[in-house]
C-alpha positions in Angstrom: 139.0 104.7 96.6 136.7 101.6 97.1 136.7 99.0 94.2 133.0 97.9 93.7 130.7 96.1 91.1 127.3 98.2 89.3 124.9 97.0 86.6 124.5 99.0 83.9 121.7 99.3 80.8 123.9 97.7 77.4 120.5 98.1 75.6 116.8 98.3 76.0 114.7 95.1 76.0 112.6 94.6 73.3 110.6 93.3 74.0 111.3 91.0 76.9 114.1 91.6 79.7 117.2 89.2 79.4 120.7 89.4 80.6 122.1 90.7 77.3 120.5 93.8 78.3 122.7 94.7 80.9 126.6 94.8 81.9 128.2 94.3 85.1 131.0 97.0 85.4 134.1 97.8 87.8 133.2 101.1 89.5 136.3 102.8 91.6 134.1 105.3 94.0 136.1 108.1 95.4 136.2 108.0 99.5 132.9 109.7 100.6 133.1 113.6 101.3 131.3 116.0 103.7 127.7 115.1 104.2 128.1 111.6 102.4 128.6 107.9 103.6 129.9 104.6 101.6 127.2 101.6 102.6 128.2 98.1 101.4 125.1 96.9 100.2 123.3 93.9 101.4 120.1 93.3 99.8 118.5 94.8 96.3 115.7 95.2 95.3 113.6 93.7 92.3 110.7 95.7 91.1 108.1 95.4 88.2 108.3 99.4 88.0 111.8 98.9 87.0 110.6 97.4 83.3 108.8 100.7 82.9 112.6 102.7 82.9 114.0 100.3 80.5 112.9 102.2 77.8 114.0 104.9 75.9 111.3 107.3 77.1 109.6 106.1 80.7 105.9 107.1 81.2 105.3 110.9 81.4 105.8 111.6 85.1 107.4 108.6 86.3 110.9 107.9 87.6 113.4 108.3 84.3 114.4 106.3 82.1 117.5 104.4 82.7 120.3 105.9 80.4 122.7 103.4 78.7 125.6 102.7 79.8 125.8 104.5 83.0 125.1 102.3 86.8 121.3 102.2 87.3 120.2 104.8 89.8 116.5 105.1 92.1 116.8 101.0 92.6 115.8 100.8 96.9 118.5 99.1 98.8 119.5 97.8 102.3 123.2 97.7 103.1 125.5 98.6 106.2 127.7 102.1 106.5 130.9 101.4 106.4 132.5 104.7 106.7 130.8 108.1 107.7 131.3 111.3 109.4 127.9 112.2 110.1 126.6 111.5 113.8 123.6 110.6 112.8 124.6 107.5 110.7 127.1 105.8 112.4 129.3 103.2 111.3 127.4 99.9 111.4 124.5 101.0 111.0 121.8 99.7 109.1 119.8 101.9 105.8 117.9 102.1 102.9 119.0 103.9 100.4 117.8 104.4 96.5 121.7 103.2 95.2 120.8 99.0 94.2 121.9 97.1 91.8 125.4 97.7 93.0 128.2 96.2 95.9 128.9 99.5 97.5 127.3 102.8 97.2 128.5 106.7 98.0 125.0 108.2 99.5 124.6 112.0 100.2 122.7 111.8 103.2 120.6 115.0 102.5 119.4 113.8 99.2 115.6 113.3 98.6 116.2 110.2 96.6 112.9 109.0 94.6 110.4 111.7 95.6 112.1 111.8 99.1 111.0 107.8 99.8 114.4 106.5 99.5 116.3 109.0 101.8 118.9 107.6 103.7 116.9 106.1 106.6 118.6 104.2 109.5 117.0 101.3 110.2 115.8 99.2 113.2 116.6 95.8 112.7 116.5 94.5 116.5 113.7 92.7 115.6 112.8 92.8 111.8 115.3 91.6 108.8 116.9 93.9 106.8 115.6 92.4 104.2 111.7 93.1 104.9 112.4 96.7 104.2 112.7 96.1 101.1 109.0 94.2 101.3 106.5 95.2 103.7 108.0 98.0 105.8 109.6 99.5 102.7 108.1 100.9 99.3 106.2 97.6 98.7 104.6 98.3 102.1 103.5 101.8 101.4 102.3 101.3 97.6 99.8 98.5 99.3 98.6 100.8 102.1 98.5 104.4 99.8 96.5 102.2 97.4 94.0 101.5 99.9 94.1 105.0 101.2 93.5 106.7 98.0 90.5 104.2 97.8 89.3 104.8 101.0 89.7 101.2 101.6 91.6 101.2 105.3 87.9 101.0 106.8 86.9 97.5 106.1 83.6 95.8 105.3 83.3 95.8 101.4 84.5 93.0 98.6 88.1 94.3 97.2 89.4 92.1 94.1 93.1 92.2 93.7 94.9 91.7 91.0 98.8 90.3 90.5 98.2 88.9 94.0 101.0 87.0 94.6 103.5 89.6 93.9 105.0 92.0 96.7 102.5 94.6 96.4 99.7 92.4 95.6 100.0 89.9 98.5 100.3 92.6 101.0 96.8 94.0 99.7 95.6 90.8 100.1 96.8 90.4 103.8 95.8 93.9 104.9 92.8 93.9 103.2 91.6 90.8 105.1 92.8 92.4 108.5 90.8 95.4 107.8 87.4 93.2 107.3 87.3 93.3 103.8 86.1 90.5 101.6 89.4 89.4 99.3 89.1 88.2 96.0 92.6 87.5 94.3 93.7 86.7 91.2 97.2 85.3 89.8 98.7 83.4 87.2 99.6 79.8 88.0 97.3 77.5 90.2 100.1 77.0 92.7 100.0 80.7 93.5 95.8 81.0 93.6 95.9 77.7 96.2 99.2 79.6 98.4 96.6 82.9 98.4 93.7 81.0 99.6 95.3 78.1 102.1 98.1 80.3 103.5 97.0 84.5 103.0 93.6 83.3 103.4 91.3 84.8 100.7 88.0 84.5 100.2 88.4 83.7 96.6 90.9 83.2 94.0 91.1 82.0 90.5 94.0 81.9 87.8 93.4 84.2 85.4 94.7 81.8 82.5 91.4 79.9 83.1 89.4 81.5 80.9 87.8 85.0 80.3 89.4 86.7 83.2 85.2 88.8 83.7 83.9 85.3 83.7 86.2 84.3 86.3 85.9 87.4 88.4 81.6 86.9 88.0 82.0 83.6 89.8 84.4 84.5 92.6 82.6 87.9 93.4 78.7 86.8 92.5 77.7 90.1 94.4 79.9 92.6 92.6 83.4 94.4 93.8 83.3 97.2 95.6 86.8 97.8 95.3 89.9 97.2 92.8 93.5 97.2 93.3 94.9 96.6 90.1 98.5 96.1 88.9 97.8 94.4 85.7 95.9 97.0 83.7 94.1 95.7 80.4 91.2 92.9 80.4 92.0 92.8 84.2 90.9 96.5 84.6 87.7 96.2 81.6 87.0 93.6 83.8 87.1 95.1 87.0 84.7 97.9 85.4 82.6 95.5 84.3 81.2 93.8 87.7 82.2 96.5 90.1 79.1 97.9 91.9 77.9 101.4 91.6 80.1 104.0 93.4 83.0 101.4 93.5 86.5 102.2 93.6 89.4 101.3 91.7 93.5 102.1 92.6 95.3 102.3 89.7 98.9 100.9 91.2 100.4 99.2 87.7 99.6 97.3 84.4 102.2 94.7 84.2 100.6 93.5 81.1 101.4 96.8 78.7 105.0 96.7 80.2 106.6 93.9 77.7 103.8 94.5 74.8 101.0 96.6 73.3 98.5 97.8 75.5 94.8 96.3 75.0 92.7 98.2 76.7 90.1 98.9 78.3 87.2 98.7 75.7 84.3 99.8 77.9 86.0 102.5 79.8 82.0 104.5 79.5 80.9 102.0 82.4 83.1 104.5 84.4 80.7 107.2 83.8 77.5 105.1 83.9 78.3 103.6 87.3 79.9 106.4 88.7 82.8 104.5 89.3 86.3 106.6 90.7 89.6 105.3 89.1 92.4 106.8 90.9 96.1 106.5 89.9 98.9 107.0 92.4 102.1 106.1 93.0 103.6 105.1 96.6 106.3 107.8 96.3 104.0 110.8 96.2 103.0 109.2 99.6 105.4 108.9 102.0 103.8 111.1 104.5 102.2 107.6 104.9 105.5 105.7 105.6 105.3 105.8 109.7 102.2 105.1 109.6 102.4 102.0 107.4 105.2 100.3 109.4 103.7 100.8 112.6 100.5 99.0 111.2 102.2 96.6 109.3 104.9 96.2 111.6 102.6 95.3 114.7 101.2 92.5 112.2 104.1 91.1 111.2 105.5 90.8 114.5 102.6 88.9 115.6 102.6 86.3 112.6 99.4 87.8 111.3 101.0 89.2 108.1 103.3 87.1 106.1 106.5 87.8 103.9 107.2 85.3 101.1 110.7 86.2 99.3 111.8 84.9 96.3 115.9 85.1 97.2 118.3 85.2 94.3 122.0 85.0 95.5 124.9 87.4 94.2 124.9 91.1 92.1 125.5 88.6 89.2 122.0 87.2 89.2 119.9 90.5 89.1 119.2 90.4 85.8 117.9 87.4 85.7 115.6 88.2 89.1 114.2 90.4 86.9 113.1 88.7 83.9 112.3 85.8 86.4 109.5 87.9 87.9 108.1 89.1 84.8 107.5 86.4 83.2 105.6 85.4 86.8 107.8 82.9 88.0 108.7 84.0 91.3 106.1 84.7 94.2 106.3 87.9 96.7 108.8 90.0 96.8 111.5 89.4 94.5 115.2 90.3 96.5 119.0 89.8 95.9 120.8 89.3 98.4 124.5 90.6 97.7 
C-alpha cells in the first residue's frame, strides 16, 4: 500500500470556485497489479475546462461532472513511475497521465483516458521540462493547433482575433498564429497582459477588453475586418466577433469562460452568421489527438529555437490547487496555470 494525498469535490461552487469547495483526503492505493504502474506525480495541471465539471450536470457531451466526494479524475498530469512491471514503462520514467490533482497515482497503462489524449505516454524530457507537457506539447498545445485546423487557419496570411489571449491556450494561438503569417489581434483582461502580448508574443494588436464596448475595441484594432476567430470567452466577445468578421470568415469555438461562473449573455445577433456566411465550428482538443505528433513536432521545433514562448504561472504544493484554480478564473494568473507537487 502507498499512502498518498487526493482532492476531492466537498460541494459545487456557486457560483465562484473557493477552497471550501474542495477536501484534501488520505488515499491508501493498493500496490499496482498486472498491466498497471504507481507514478509519483510531479506537476498538475490547472484548467478553465475544469470549472465546467464542477457542476452538478457538465455540458452535454463533455468530460463528467466531478462527483462529490470521490478524488477528481481526467485532470492531465506529469509525474515519474515508481514501480512497474511493464517493459515499456520503466521505472524512472517520465508520463502523462489523466490522474492530477493527487501525490501518487495507480495508472492502467491500456486505458484510453479522456478520449484517448491522456494515455499513459512516456515522455522525452532530454531536452524539454516535464512541465511543458502540460503547456505546449500537451493538451494546451493541441487545443491551439486543432482550433486552427478546424478553421483552416495553419495556412497563414489572413487577420485572426484571439480571445483570452494570455491564457495557455490563447497565448499559444497567438504565437502560432504569428509564425504561420497571420495578422494577430489579441485581446485580455488587464493592461499588463495586452502590453506582455504585444512587447514580448509580438501581436499586431491588442486591447483590454474592460476598456470599453469590447466591438468598439475590436473595430479599432482590426479596421479591415477578421478573418478568423479563436474564441474562449463566448458571449459579447463572440457577438462581437460576428459583428466585424469578413464574409466567409471563420470562427473556432474552443470555450466561453464568461458563462462558466454566471448566466450566459449571448450572442444577440447570431443571424449575421447566416447573412455573412460565416462558419462557427466547435471542437474540443480531445476529439483530436490524431493531431498530437504532429503538434509537438511543430511546436516543439519552435520552442527549441526560442521562437515560441512558455509563460507558467507556478503554484507550489497539492495544498494550493484550489486556490490555482480560482486564481485563474478570476484572470489573475498569465499562461499556463501549473502545480508543481
Amino acid at each position: 500500500m502507498v499512502d498518498s494525498h487526493a482532492w476531492q469535490v466537498r460541494q459545487y461552487p456557486d457560483p465562484h470556485v473557493t477552497e471550501d469547495c474542495f477536501e484534501l483526503i488520505p488515499v491508501a492505493l493498493p500496490d499496482p497489479g498486472p498491466g498497471q504502474v504507481l507514478v509519483r506525480n510531479t506537476w498538475t495541471s490547472v484548467d478553465p475546462g475544469l470549472r465546467l465539471r464542477l457542476r452538478p450536470d457538465a455540458p452535454s457531451g463533455y468530460f463528467a461532472a466531478f462527483p462529490l466526494g470521490r478524488p477528481m479524475d481526467g485532470i492531465f498530469t506529469v509525474g515519474e513511475i515508481e514501480h512497474s512491471d511493464d517493459p515499456d514503462f520503466g521505472v524512472g520514467t517520465t508520463v502523462w497521465h489523466s490522474q492530477g490533482w493527487r501525490t501518487h497515482s495507480v495508472v492502467d497503462v491500456a486505458e484510453e483516458a479522456m478520449n484517448g489524449v491522456a494515455r499513459l505516454r512516456a515522455l522525452d524530457v532530454s531536452a524539454m521540462t516535464p512541465q511543458s507537457y502540460l503547456g505546449p506539447l500537451g493538451a494546451m498545445g493541441l487545443t491551439a493547433y486543432a482550433g486552427l485546423h478546424v478553421v483552416d487557419g495553419l495556412s497563414g496570411g489572413e487577420t485572426i482575433w484571439v480571445s483570452a489571449a494570455a491564457g495557455a491556450v490563447g497565448s499559444l494561438v497567438c504565437q502560432v498564429a504569428k509564425l504561420l503569417g497571420h495578422r494577430v489581434v489579441a485581446s485580455a483582461g488587464t493592461d499588463d497582459k495586452v502590453r506582455w502580448l504585444l512587447d514580448d508574443l509580438g501581436v499586431d494588436a491588442a486591447f483590454s477588453w474592460r476598456d470599453g464596448p469590447v466591438v468598439e475595441s475590436l473595430r479599432r484594432a482590426a479596421p479591415d475586418g477578421i478573418d478568423l476567430y479563436f474564441d474562449g470567452v463566448g458571449g459579447d466577445h463572440l457577438e462581437a466577433a460576428l459583428e466585424v468578421a469578413n464574409p466567409f470568415a471563420r470562427i473556432a469555438l474552443c470555450g466561453a469562460i464568461s458563462d462558466y461562473e454566471r448566466e450566459p449573455t449571448g450572442p444577440r445577433n447570431l443571424f449575421l452568421a447566416t447573412s455573412k456566411n460565416l462558419t462557427l465550428r466547435g471542437f474540443r482538443g480531445s476529439a483530436h489527438v490524431s493531431l498530437l505528433d504532429e503538434m509537438q513536432t511543430r511546436l516543439g521545433a519552435w520552442l527549441a529555437d526560442g521562437s515560441l514562448q512558455s509563460r507558467e504561472a507556478v503554484f507550489d504544493g497539492l495544498a494550493s490547487a484550489p486556490t490555482a484554480l480560482a486564481d485563474m478564473l478570476a484572470g489573475r494568473t498569465v499562461g499556463k496555470t501549473i502545480v508543481r507537487l
